[in-house]
N, C-alpha and C positions, 0 to 999 in steps of 0.2 A: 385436522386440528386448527381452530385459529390460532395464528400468529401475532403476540400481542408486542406492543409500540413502547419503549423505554418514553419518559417523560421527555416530551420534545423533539422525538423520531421521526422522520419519515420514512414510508415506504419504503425507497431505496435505499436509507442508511441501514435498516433492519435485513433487508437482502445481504448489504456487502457484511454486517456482521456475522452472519448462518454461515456466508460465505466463507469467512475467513475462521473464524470457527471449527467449519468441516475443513477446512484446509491444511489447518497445522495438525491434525490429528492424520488426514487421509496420507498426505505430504511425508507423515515422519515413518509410516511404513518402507518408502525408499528413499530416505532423504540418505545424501553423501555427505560428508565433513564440510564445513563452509571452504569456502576457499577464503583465501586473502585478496588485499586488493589488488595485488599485481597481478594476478592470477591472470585480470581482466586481456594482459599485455602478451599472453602466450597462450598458443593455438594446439594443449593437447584436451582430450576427450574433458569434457565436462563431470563423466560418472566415474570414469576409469578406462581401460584399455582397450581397442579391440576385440571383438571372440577371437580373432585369428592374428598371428603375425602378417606382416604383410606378406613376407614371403608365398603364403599359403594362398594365397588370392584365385588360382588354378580350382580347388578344391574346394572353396566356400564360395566361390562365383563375388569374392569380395575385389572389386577393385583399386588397383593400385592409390595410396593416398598421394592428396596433392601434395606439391611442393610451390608455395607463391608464397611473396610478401604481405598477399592479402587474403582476407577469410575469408574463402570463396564458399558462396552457400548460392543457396534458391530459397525463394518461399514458397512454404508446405504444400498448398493448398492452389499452386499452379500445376502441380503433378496429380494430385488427388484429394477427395476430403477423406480419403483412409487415410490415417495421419500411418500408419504402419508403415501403409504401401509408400506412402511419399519416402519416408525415412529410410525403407529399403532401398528403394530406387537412389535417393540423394549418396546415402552411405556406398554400396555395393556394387552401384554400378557406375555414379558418376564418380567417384572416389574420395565426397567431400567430407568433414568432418566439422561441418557449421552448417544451421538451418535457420529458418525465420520465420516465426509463427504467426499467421495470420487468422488462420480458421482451419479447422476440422470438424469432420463428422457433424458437416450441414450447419455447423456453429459458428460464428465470431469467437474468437479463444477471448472474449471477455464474458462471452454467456458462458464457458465452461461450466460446469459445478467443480466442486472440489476430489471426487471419484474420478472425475476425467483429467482432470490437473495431473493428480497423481499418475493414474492409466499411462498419459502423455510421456509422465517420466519415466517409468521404467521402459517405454520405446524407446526417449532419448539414449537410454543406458548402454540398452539390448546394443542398439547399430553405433554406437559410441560418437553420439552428434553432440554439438554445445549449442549454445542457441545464440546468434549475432543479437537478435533484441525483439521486441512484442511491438510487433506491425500493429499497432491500436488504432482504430478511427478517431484517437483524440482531436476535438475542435475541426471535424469533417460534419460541420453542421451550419446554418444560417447563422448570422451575426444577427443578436436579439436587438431592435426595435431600427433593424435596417430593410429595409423592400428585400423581399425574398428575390434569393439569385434562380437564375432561369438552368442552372447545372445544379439546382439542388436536386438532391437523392434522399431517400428515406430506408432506401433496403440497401445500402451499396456494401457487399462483401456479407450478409448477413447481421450488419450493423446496422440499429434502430432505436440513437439517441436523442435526448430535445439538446437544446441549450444548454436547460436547466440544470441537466444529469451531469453535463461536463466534471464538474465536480467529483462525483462519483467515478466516474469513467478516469480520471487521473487516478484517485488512489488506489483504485483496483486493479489498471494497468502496474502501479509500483508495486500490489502486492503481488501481479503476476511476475513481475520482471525476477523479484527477490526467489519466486518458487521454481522458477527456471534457471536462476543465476546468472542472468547479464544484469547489465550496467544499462542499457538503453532502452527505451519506450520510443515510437515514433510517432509523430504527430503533425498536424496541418494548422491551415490557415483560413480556415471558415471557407465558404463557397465563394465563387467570385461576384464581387458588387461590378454595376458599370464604371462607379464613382466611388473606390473606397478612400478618397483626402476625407470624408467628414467624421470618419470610422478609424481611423489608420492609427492615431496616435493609443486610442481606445483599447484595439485587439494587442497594439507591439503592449500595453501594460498587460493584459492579459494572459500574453506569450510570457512575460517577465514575472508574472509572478508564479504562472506553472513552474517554469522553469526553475525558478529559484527554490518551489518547494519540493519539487524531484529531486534537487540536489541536496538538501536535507537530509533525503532518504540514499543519498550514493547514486542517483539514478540521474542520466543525462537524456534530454529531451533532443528527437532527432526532427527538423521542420522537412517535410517533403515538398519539394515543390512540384505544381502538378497544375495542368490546364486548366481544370476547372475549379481552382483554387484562387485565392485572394495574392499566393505564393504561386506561380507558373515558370519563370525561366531565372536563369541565371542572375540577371541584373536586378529582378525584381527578389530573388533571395540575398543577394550581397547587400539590398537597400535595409528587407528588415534586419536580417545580422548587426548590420552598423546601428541600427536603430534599438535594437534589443541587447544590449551587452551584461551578457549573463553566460560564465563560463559553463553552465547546464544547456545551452541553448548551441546546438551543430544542425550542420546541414546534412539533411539525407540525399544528398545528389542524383536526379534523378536526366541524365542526357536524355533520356528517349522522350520524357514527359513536352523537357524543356525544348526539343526538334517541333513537339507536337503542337506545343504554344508559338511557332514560327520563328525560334530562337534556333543561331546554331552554336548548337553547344560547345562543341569544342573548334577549335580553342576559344571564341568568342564567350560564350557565356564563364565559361572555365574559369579565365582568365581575369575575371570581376571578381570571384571570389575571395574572401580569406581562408586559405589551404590550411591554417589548422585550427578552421571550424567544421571541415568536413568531416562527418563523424560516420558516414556511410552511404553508399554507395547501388542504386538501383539498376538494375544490366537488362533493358530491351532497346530495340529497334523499332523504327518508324520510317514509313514510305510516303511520298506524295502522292495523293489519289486524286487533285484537282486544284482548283487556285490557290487554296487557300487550305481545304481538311490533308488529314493524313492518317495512315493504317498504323498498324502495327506490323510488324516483320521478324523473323528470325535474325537473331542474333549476327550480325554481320554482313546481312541483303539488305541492310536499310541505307539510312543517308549520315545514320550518328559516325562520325571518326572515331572507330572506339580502340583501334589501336595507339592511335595519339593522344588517346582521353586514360589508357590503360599505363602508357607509357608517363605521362606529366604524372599521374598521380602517384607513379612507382617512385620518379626524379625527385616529388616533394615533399619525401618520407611518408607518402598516404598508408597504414598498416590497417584500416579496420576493415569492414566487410566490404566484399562484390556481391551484389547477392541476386540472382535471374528473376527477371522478372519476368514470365513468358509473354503473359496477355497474347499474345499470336493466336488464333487458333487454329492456323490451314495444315497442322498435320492429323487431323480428323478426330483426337482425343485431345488433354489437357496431357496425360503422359506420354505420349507420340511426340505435341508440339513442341513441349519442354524438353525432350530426349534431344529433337534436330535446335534446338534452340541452345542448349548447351554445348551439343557436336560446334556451334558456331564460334559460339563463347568463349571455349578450350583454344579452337584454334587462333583466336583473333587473343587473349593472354599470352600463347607460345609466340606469338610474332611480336607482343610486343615485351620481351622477355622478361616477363612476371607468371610463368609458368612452365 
């Protein structure tokens, strides 16, 4: 059947309508009570309870839940794209009860449809996970009418947006956030220019005014900073923060990234920030492989301090998410690396005792 165009449609406004559309319908088959807003501020199950007391952990092979100041998750889609399987694994055996959605089942969780939105949620329910926020490729694209950066990507994660789409790509990141019930979307800072002074003032408006319409919507925008980004280390996320002041707009802290940009993160880069713009928190490691590149690593064999970076952040009242990020791959699977990647994880929180 053709799909016809309301007067002054585009293409993809007519997608996020079907979208959303099929979503309040598909959605209300498991939809739970809204929560309040404090909700956002306490770390029990999103849908409801447990299947088991914890007691019972022996019997349902469920293990023991965390006890930390921080919402310890992983993202999904580092363990498997069976969103099931990741959700088993995350809930029953690492013992977490927070997750962060990035992709499933070969997707971007912004290609979802609305059948899978909901699918997704009755898994959140089944293993009783909440969701830290929706790992979105917002603004992981070229900065328009700038030389394309030489770390631009076109499939990166299953994500394959223009410029133009950003737009799109925001609202529908806030209607995923609202059908999963967090408060954060995370998002970037375009690919890296050689020279972004002639750009710079340009994108922080552009950051400023996402930001300011997510929070419109309840929704706070998380900046990752990452290598191959416009945003890479420490110093370079505290300049645009100061530069962007927009209480929707926190940092997604990412030390492994910022080791990989040649920064060292803790305490140096740390230490630049303002601690209560960090809104969340990315957990891998990084190795030196030569002058200048660097690998990826399990969680505690790299070079990041992460018990001093686990400890500062427990000191500065940090509450939101830790959340793994494996990227490793030398335990021969994605759920293998991430298993010995969290063994590191767990141990390097109990040392620094936020676990």
């Amino acid at each position: 059947m053709r799909e016809h165009c309301l007067k002054g449609e585009t293409p993809e406004r007519v997608a996020r309508r079907k979208f959303l559309a099929g979503l309040g319908a598909a959605v209300a088959a498991t939809a739970a009570a809204s929560l309040p807003s404090h909700a956002f501020m306490t770390p029990p199950p999103l849908f409801g309870p447990r299947e088991a007391p914890l007691g019972d952990q022996q019997e349902t092979g469920q293990a023991q839940a965390l006890n930390s100041p921080f919402r310890i998750a992983v993202i999904n889609d580092e363990i498997s794209q069976d969103f099931g399987r990741a959700c088993e694994v995350a809930a029953r055996e690492f013992g977490m009860q927070w997750i962060e959605l990035r992709g499933m089942w070969n997707k971007n969780v912004l290609n979802l449809d609305a059948n899978e939105v909901a699918n997704a949620r009755r898994i959140l329910e089944k293993y009783g996970l909440r969701v830290t926020d929706i790992a979105s490729p917002l603004f992981k694209v070229d900065w328009k009418g700038a030389p394309q950066s030489k770390f631009s990507q076109h499939s990166d994660f299953h994500a394959d947006f223009t410029f133009d789409q950003q737009h799109e790509v925001l609202e529908h990141a806030i209607e995923l956030a609202k059908a999963f019930q967090t408060d954060r979307v995370r998002c970037f800072d375009f690919w890296r220019l050689d020279d972004q002074k002639p750009y710079r003032a340009a994108i922080n408006e552009k950051l400023l005014q996402a930001a300011n319409k997510a929070g419109k919507k309840g929704i706070t925008l998380l900046l990752e900073n990452d290598a191959g980004l416009n945003t890479a280390t420490g110093a370079e996320a505290a300049k645009v923060l100061d530069a962007v002041q927009s209480p929707f707009l926190m940092l997604n802290w990412d030390p492994g990234n910022a080791a990989a940009s040649g920064e060292k993160p803790f305490p140096d880069g740390y230490n630049l920030l303002p601690k209560g713009r960090i809104g969340h928190c990315h957990c891998k490691d990084a190795v030196k492989k030569g002058n200048e590149d660097y690998d990826w690593a399990p969680m505690g064999a790299g070079v990041v301090d992460w018990v001093g970076q686990f400890k500062a952040l427990k000191r500065d009242g940090y509450r939101f998410g830790v959340s793994l990020e494996t990227h490793w791959d030398g335990g021969g699977t994605p759920e293998k690396s991430s298993r010995r990647s969290w063994a590191g994880m767990k141990e390097l929180l109990q040392k620094a005792g936020a676990l």
